[in-house]
C-alpha positions in Angstrom: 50.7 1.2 -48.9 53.7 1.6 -47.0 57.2 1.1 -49.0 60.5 0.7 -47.0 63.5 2.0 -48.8 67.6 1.8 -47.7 68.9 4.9 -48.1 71.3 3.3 -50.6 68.8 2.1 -52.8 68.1 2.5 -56.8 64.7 2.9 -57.5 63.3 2.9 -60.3 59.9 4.8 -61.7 57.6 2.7 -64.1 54.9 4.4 -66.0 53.6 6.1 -69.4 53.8 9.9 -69.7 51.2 11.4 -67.4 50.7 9.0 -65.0 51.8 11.0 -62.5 55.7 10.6 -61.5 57.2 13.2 -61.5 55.0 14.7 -59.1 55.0 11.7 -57.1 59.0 11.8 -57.2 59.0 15.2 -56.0 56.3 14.8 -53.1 58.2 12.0 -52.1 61.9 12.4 -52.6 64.3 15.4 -52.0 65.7 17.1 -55.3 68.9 15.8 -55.1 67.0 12.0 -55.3 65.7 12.0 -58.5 67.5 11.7 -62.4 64.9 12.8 -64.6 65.7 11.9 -68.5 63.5 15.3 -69.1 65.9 17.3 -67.5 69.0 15.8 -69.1 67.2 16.2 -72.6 66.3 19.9 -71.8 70.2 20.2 -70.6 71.6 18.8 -73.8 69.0 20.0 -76.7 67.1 23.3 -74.9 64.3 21.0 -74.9 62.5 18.3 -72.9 60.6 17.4 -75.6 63.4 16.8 -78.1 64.3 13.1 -78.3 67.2 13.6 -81.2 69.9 13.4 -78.5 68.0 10.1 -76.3 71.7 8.2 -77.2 73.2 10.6 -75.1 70.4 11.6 -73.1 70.6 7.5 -71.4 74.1 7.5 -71.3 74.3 10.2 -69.0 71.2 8.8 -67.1 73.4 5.7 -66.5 76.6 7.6 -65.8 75.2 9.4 -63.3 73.1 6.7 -61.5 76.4 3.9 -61.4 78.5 7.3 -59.9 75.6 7.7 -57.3 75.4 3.7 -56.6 79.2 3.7 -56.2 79.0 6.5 -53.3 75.6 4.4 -51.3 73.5 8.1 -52.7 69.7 7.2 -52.9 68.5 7.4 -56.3 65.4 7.5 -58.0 65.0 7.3 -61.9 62.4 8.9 -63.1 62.2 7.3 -66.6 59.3 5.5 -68.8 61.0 3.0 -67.0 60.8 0.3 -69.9 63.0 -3.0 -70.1 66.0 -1.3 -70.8 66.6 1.2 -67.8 65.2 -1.5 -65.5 67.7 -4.0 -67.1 70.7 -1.7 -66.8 69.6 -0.5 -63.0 69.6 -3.8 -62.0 73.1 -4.2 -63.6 74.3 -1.8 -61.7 72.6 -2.7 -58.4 73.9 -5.9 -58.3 77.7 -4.3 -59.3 77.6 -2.0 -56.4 75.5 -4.6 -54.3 73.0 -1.8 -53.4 68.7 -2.7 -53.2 66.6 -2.3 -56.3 63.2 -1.2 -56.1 60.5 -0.3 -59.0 57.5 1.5 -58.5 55.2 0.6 -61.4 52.2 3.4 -61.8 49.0 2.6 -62.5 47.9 3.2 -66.6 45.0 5.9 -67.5 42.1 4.9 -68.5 40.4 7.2 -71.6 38.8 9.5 -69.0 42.1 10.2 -67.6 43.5 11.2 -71.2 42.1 15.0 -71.0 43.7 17.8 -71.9 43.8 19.2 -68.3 45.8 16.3 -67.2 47.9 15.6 -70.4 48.9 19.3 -71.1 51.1 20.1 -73.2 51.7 16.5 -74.6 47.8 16.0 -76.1 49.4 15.6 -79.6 51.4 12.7 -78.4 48.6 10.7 -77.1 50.0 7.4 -79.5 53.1 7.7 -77.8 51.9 7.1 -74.2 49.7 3.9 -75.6 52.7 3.0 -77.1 54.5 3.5 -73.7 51.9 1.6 -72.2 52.4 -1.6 -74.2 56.2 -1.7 -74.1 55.8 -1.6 -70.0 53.5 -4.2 -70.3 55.5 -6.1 -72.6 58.4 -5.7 -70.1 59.2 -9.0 -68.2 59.2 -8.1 -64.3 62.0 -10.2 -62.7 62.4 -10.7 -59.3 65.7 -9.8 -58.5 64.3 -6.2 -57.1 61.0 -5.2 -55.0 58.3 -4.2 -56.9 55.5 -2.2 -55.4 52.1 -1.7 -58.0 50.6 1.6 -56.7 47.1 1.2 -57.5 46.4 4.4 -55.7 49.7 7.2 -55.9 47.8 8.7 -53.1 47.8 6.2 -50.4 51.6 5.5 -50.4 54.0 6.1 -47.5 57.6 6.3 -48.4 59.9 5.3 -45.5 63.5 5.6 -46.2 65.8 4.0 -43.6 69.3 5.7 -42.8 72.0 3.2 -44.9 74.4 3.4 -41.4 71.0 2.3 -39.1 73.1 -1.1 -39.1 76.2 0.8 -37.5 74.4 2.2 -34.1 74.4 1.1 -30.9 71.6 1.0 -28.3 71.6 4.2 -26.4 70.0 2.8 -23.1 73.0 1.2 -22.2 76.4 2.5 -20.5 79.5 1.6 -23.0 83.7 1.1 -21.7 85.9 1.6 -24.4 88.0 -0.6 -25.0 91.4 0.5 -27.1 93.7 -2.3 -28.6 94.3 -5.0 -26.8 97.1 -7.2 -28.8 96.8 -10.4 -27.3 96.8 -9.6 -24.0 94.5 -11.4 -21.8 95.4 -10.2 -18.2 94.0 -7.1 -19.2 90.7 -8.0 -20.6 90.1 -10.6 -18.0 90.9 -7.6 -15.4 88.2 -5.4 -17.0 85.6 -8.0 -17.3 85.9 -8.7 -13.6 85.8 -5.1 -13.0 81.8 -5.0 -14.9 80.9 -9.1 -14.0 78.2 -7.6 -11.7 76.8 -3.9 -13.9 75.1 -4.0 -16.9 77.4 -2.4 -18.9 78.4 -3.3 -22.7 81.8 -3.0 -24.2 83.2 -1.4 -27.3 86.5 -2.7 -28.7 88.5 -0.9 -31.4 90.2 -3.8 -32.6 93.5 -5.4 -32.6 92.5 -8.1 -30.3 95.6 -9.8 -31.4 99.0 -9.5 -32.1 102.2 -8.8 -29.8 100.6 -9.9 -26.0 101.0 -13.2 -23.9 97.8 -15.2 -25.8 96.2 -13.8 -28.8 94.0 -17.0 -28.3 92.7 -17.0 -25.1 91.9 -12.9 -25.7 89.9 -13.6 -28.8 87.7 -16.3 -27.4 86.9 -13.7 -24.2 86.0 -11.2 -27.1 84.0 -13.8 -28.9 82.3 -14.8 -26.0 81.5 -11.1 -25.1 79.8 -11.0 -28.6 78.0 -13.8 -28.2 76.4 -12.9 -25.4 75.7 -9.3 -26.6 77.8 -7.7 -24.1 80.5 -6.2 -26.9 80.8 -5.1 -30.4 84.1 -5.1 -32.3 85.2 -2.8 -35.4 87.4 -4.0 -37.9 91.0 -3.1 -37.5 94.8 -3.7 -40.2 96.6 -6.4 -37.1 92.9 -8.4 -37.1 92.4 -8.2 -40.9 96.2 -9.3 -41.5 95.5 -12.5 -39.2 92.1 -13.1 -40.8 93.8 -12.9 -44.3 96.3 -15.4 -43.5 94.0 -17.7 -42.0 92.0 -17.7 -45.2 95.4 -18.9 -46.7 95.9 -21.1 -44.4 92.2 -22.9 -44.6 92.8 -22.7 -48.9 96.0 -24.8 -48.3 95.6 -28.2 -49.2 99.1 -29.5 -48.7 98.8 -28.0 -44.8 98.6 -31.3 -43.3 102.7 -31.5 -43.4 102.9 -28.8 -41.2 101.1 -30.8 -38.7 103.7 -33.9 -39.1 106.8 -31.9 -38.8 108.3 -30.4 -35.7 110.5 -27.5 -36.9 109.6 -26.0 -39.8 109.0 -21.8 -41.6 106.1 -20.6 -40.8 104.4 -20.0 -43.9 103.8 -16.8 -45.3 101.8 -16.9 -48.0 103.3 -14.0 -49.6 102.0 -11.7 -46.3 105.3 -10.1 -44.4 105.2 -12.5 -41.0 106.1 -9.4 -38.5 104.5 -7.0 -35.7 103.3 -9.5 -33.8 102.0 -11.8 -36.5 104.7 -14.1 -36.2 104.1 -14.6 -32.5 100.1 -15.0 -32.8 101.6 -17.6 -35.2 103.5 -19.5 -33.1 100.8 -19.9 -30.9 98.5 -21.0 -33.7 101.5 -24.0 -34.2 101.4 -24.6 -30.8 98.0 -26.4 -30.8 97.0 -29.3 -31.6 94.8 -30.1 -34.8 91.7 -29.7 -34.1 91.7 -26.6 -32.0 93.8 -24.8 -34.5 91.0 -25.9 -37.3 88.6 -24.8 -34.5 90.7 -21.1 -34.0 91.3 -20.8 -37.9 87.4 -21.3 -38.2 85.8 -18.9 -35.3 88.0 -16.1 -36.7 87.5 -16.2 -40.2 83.6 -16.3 -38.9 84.1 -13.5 -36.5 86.2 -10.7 -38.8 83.7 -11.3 -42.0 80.5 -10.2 -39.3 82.7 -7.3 -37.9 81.5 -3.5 -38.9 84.2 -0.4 -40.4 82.7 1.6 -37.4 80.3 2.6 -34.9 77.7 4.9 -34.0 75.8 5.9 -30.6 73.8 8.6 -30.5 74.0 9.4 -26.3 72.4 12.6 -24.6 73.8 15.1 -26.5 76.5 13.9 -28.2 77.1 11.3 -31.4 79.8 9.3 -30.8 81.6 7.6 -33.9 84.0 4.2 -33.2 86.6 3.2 -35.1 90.2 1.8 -35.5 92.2 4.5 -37.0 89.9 6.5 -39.0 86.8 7.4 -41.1 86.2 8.5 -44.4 84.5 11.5 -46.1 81.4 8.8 -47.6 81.2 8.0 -43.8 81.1 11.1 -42.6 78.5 11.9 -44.9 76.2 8.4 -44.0 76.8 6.8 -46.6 77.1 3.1 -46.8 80.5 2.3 -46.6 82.4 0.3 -49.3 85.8 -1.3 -49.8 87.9 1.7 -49.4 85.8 3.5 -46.4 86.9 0.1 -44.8 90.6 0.8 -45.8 90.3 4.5 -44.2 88.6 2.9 -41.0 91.4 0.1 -40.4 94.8 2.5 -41.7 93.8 6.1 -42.1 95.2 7.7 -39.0 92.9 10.4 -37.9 95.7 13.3 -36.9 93.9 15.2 -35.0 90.7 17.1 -33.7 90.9 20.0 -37.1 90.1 16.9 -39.2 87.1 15.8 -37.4 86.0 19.3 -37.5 86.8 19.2 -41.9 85.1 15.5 -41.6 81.9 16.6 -40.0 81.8 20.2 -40.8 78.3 20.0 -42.6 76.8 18.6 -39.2 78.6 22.2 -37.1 75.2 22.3 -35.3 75.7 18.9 -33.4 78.2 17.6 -30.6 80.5 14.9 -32.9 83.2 12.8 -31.0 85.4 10.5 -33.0 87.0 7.6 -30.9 90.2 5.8 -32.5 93.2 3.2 -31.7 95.4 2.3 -33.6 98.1 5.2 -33.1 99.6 4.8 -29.6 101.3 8.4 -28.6 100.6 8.7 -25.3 100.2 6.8 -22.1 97.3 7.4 -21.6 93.5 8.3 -22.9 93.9 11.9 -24.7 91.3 13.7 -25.7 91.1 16.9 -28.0 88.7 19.6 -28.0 87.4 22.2 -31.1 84.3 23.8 -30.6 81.4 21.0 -30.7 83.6 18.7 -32.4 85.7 16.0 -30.1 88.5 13.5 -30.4 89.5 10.6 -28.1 92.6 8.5 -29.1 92.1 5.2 -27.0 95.8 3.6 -27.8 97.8 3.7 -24.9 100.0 1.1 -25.8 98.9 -2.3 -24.7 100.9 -5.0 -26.0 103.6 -2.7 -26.8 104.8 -1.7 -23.0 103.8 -3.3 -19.7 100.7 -2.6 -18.1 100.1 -2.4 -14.5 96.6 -4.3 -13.1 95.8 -0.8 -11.7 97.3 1.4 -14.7 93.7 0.5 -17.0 92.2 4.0 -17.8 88.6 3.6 -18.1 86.8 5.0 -20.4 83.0 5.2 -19.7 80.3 6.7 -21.8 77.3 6.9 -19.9 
């Protein structure tokens, strides 16, 4: 049997003392995987036997498994695994939106129930019958996989990396692409410039904002996407117009702005400035249906958009993003609400923090790729050791770009 976990996944073990899981935990799983209620009743009693403290014993069992489901850490619960643990994992799975899996271990049979297998816990022989009906008692719901080993020796773990979602194919050559803020001369330029190579792109955001047509740029991103030729990150002057457009599609009284011929753009309580207000004006400027067909493509587009990107090329693994990536990142895990905030606002300063963000990985080449922060004119790169960083920003949208003045930035 072969069982396919996420690396972010709960799972939880199901089985009467003796049947074999916490060797199967530890032939499967690193250490650091597994929450065994034995341990945390030998840490709090000097006993694993002792179940005067199995109050406290559970509440740090679920304590520790919702702190490890927060940060996307794989964990495996090796418990009797009756209705209550499955009921509170699958509470917390569902809190922290990570996969639930049980492994349910086959019962002994009475020829199984020797003293050579049972050990140490002969005398407590009614306890594991009684374990035995309370799993079987247990109602198995269907909101999480659930594997029946009939054999613990033909299974195959296989645990997928949580960021496997994040990389890019290595067989192709990548540009990089740095903000572009609306302005379509320069993308049109570029595309013209790879129309006949096989190449793929890799934008960094901020497709709109500040340039001549915020509109006509996002469509040649979207169709770039569409035809698998790009990938886009998440970035703050995307996400501001992707908020407001949600506003602006929840707005039932919207209608009067289309009957009206001057009138304040609406805010919605979101400060209208740094380019917004001119990607707005050219919003007004269409007519109904297109600006229902705009509002509607980019509400669709952000929502599919990653917090970053990985590719793995030659030597080297390259991380994308707009301004910068958090510590959970670093580490692989699956990134949450505030790993998106560090990718679209957190400002990466400089080449010391890549080495601090990626310093448990010193034995590999890492090169972090950002916009967002436009210092120079043009692409800068910084150099530490093993450790790289490449700010793309050089300030499209915000000074005048020549056709010929396009750095390009190749990874091949």
């Amino acid at each position: 049997m072969n069982i396919e976990l996420k690396e972010d996944s709960i799972v939880v073990l199901i089985g009467a003392m003796g049947t074999g899981k916490s060797t199967f935990a530890r032939q499967h799983f690193k250490t650091h995987h597994i929450i065994e209620t034995d341990n945390i009743r030998a840490q709090l009693t000097g006993d694993f036997e002792n179940q005067t403290q199995n109050k406290a014993t559970f509440e740090i069992l679920y304590a520790t498994v919702e702190a490890r489901a927060k940060a996307g850490i794989l964990t495996v619960i090796d418990s009797t695994g009756s209705r209550s643990v499955l009921q509170r994992a699958q509470e917390i799975a569902k809190e922290f939106d990570r996969p639930l899996v049980a492994l349910k271990f086959p019962h002994l049979d009475d020829s199984q129930l020797t003293k050579d297998r049972m050990q140490h816990r002969m005398h407590y022989i009614d306890v594991y019958h009684n374990q035995v009906k309370r799993i079987d008692e247990t109602v198995i719901h269907k909101d999480y996989d659930l594997y029946e080993l009939s054999d613990v020796n033909d299974v195959r773990i296989l645990i997928t990396q949580a960021q496997e979602e994040f990389k890019l194919d290595s067989e192709y050559d990548y540009v990089v692409v740095p903000d572009l803020h609306g302005e379509f001369r320069v993308i049109d330029n570029l595309m013209k410039d790879h129309e006949d190579t096989n190449t793929k792109f890799i934008f960094l955001g901020d497709i709109v904002d500040r340039g001549e047509s915020s509109y006509n740029t996002f469509y040649k991103v979207k169709e770039l996407l569409e035809a698998d030729k790009a990938r886009v990150v998440i970035s703050n002057h995307d996400n501001k117009f992707y908020r407001w457009l949600k506003k602006w599609s929840d707005d039932s009284s919207r209608d009067k702005y289309m009957e009206q011929s001057e009138f304040d753009i609406p805010s919605y309580g979101m400060t209208v400035n740094h380019g917004l207000e001119k990607t707005l004006l050219e919003f007004f400027g269409l007519d109904a249906a297109d600006m229902d067909m705009y509002a509607f493509d980019f509400i669709d587009y952000y929502e599919s958009l990653p917090p970053f990107l990985i590719l793995e090329k030659r030597d080297y693994v390259h991380y994308f993003s707009h301004a910068g990536l958090s510590p959970n990142i670093a580490l692989g895990m699956k990134p949450n609400k505030a790993d998106e905030s560090f990718s679209m606002y957190k400002t990466i300063q400089g080449v010391d923090e890549v080495e601090s963000l990626f310093y448990h990985r010193r034995d590999e080449n890492i090169v972090v790729h950002i916009g967002h922060n436009y210092v120079y004119d043009e692409v800068t790169t910084f150099n530490k050791g093993n450790y790289m960083f490449v700010m793309h920003d050089f300030g499209i949208g915000k000074r005048y770009i020549k056709e010929d003045e396009m750095p390009t930035f190749m990874i091949v």
